[in-house]
C-alpha positions in Angstrom: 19.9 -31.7 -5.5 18.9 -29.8 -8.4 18.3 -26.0 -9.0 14.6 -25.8 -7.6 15.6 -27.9 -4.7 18.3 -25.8 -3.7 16.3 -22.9 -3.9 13.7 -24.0 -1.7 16.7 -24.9 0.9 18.2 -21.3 1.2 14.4 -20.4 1.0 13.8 -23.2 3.9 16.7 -21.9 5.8 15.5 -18.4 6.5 18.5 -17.3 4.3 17.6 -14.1 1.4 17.4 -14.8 -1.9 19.4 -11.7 -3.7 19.4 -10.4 -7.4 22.3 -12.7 -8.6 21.2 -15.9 -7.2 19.0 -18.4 -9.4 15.7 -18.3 -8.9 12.7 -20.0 -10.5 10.8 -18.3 -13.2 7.5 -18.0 -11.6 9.0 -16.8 -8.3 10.9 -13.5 -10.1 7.4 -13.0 -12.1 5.3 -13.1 -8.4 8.1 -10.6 -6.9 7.5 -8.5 -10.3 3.8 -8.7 -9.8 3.5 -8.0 -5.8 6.4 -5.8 -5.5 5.6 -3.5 -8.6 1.4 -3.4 -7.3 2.9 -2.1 -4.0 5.1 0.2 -5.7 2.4 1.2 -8.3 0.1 1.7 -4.9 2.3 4.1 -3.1 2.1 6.9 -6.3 -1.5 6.4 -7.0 -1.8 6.9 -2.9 -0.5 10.2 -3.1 -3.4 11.5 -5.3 -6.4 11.6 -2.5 -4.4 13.1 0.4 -2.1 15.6 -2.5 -6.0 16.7 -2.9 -5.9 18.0 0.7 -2.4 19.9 1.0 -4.3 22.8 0.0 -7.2 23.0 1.9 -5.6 21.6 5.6 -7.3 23.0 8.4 -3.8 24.3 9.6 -0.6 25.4 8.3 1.2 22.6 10.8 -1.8 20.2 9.0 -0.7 21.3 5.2 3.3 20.7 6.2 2.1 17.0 7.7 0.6 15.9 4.8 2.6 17.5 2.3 5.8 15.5 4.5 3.4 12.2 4.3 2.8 12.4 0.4 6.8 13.2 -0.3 7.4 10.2 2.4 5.2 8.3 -0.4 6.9 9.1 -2.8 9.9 7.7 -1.7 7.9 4.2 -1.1 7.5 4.0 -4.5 11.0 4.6 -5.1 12.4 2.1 -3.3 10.0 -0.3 -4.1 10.4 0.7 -8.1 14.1 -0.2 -7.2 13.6 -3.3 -5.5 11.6 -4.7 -8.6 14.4 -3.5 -11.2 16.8 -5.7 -9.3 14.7 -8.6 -11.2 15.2 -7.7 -14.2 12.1 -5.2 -15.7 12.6 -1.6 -15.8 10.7 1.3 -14.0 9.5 2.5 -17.5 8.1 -0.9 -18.3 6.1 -0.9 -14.8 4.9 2.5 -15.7 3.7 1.4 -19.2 1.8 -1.5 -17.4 0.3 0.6 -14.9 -0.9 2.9 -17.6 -2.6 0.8 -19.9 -4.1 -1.3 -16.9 -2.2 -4.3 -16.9 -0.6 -3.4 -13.9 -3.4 -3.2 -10.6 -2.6 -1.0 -7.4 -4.4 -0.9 -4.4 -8.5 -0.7 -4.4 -8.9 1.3 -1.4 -7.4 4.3 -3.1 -10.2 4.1 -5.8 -12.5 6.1 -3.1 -13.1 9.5 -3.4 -12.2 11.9 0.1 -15.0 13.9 0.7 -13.6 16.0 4.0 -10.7 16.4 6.7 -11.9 13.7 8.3 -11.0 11.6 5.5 -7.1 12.1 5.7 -7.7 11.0 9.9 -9.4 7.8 8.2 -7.2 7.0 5.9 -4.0 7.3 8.4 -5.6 5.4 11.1 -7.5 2.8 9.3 -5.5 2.4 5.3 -2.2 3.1 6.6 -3.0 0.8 9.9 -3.7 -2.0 7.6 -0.4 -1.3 5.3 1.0 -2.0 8.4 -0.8 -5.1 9.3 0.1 -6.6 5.7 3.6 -5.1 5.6 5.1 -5.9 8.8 5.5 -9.7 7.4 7.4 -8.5 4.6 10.0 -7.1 6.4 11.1 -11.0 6.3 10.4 -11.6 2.8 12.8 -14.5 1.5 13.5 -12.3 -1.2 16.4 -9.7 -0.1 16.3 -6.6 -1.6 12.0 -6.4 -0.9 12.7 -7.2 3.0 15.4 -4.4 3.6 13.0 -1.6 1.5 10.6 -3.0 4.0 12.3 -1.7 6.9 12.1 1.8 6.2 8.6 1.6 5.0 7.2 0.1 7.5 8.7 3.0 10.3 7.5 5.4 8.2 3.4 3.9 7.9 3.6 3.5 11.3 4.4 7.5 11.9 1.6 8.1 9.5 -0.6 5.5 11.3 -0.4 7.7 14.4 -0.7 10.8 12.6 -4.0 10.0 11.1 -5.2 8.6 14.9 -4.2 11.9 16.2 -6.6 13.8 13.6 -9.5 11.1 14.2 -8.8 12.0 18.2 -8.6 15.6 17.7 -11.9 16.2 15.8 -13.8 13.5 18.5 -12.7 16.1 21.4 -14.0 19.1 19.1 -17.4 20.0 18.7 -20.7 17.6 17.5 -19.9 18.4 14.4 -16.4 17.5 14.2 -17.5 14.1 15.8 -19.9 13.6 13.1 -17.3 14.5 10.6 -15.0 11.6 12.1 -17.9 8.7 12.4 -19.1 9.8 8.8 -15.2 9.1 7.5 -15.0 5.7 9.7 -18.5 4.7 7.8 -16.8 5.2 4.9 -13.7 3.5 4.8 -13.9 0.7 7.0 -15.3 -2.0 5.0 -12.3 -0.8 1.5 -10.0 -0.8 4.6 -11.3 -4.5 5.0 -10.7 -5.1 1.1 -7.3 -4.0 1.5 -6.3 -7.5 2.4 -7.5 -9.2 -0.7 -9.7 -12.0 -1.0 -10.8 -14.8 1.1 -8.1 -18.0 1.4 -9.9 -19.4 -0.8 -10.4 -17.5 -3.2 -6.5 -16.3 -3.6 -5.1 -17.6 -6.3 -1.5 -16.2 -5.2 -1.1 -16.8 -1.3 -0.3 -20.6 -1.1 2.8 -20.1 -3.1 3.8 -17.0 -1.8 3.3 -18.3 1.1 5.7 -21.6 0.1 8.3 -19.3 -1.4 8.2 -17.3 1.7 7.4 -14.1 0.1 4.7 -13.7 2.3 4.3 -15.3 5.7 0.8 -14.7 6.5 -2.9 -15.4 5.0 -5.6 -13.0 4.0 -8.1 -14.0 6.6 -5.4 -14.5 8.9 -4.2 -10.5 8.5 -7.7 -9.0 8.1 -8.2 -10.6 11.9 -5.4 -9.1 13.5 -6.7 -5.8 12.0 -9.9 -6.2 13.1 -8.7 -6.8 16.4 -6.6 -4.1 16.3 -8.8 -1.6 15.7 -11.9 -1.7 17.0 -10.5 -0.6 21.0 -8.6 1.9 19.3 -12.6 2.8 17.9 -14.0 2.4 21.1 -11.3 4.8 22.5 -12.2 7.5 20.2 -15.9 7.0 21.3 -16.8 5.9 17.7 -19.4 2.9 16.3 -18.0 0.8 14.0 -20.5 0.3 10.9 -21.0 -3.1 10.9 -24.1 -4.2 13.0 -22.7 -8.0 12.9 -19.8 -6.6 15.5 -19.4 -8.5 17.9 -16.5 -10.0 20.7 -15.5 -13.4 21.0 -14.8 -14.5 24.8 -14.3 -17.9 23.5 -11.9 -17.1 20.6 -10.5 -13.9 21.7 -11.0 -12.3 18.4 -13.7 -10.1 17.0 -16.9 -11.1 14.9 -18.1 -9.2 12.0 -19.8 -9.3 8.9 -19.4 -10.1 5.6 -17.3 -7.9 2.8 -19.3 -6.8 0.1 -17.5 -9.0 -2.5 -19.2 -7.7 -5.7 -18.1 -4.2 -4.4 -14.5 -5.5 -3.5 -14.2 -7.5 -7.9 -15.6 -4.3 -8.9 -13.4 -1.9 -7.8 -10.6 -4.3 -8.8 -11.1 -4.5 -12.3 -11.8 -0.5 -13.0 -15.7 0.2 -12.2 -14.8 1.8 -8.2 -15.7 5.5 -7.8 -12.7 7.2 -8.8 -10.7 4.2 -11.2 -10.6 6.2 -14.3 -9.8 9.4 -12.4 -6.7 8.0 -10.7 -5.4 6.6 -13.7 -5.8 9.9 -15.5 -4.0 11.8 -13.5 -1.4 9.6 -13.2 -1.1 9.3 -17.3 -1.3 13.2 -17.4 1.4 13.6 -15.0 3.8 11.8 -16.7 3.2 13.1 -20.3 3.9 16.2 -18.8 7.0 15.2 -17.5 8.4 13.7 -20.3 10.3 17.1 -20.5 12.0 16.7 -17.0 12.5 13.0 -17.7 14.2 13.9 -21.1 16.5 16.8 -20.0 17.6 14.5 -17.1 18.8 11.9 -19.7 20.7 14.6 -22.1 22.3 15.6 -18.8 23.3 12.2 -18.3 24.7 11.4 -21.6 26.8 15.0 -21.3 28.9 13.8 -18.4 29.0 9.7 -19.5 30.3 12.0 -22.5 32.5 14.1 -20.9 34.1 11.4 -18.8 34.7 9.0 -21.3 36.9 12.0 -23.3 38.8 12.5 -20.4 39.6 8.5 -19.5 
């Protein structure tokens, strides 16, 4: 049995596959790839709801989100972590990311227009993070599954916490209901998006798929969402914006219509509403924290110098 083989046993097996253990080429590059995205996807997702600390309705709203965006944060950090453990370094990701070579999530290339918007994206982005990121709790690969964990508790908090807003302003007044339906119109179908192309159009999920990385399809994941969330809509007393919406008694699942595709390639490769604006930001904060990044190093360096005079 060679190396490959082997590999695929362990991988076979439902054993993990850690850092010091060989692993082919193209497997470390997919982990690189998905697990630095996901990383890159957490920071960039901190930029629409950051733009709402300020103006929550409530001081208990402002110390929610503000506790949701630093719980993002940390995402990113264990992710960044999980991704160095193959061998690229956080500065390299960054430098991707920055110049473009490096994609995040699509869904957070949509501008949030009102309140309502931080309900929508808790309920409905954060509910289909969890959908895709339940699976990965069982990656093969080690140090991505365990990250996972924690992650995955933590969407789940922010899942509810975003429900709770939606439910809150459809008990308030007609215009606060308005509000609500007006944010479900806008980010169910990029909600939709979130789980990538069709089957058969995914160039990626077949192997991931054989390596274990991931354990479920697109279609298969955009589903379970879908049947997910459309009592939780009917609960709040909301109309989901797809006319072709429809159950299923013979499949048990829910009908509806087709993704706008164009929109979907679009957004992907830099032309959504806000793709330049996100990237901006992100470049602007981190020239301007080259400072902090230096002074961390120097301060570094002073006690790697310190203790190597007293050894």
């Amino acid at each position: 049995m060679d190396q490959t083989e082997r590999f695929q046993a362990i991988v076979d097996a439902e054993e993990k596959i850690e850092p010091t253990d060989w692993m082919p080429e193209e497997y470390r590059k997919s982990l690189i790839r998905q697990i630095a995205q996901h990383a890159h996807s957490e920071i960039i997702g901190m930029q629409p709801e950051g733009n709402w600390i300020s103006r929550a309705p409530t001081l208990k709203r402002k110390a929610i989100l503000m506790a949701k965006v630093q719980d993002e944060a940390g995402h990113g950090l264990y992710l960044y972590s999980a991704a160095e453990t193959l061998g690229i370094s956080r500065d390299e990701m960054l430098r991707l990311l920055h110049t473009g070579r490096h994609k995040y999530s699509s869904i957070f290339n949509y501008p949030t227009l009102s309140w309502a918007d931080m309900g929508a994206i808790g309920w409905l982005v954060d509910g289909a993070a969890i959908t895709n990121q339940v699976m990965l709790t069982r990656s093969s690969y080690g140090p991505y599954a365990r990250a996972m964990v924690r992650i995955c508790k933590e969407e789940s908090f922010h899942q509810r916490q975003g429900y709770e807003i939606m439910l809150t302003l459809c008990r308030g007044s007609a215009e606060q209901r308005a509000m609500a339906q007006d944010a479900l119109d806008r980010w169910w179908w990029p909600s939709l998006m979130m789980f990538g192309p069709h089957d058969t159009a995914s160039t990626h999920t077949e192997q991931s798929m054989a390596w274990k990385i991931k354990r479920i399809s697109n279609d298969e994941l955009r589903q379970q969402f879908v049947d997910m969330t459309v009592p939780q809509a009917d609960y709040l007393g909301l109309t989901m914006p797809d006319p072709d919406m429809r159950f299923d008694e013979e499949t048990g699942h829910y009908r509806f219509g087709e993704i706008d595709w164009d929109e979907f390639w679009a957004v992907v490769k830099g032309d959504g509403p806000m793709n330049r604006e996100r990237i901006a930001a992100k470049n602007r904060a981190w020239d301007e924290g080259a400072w902090v990044r230096e002074a961390a190093a120097a301060h570094a360096a002073k006690h790697a110098a310190a203790a190597r005079r007293s050894a």
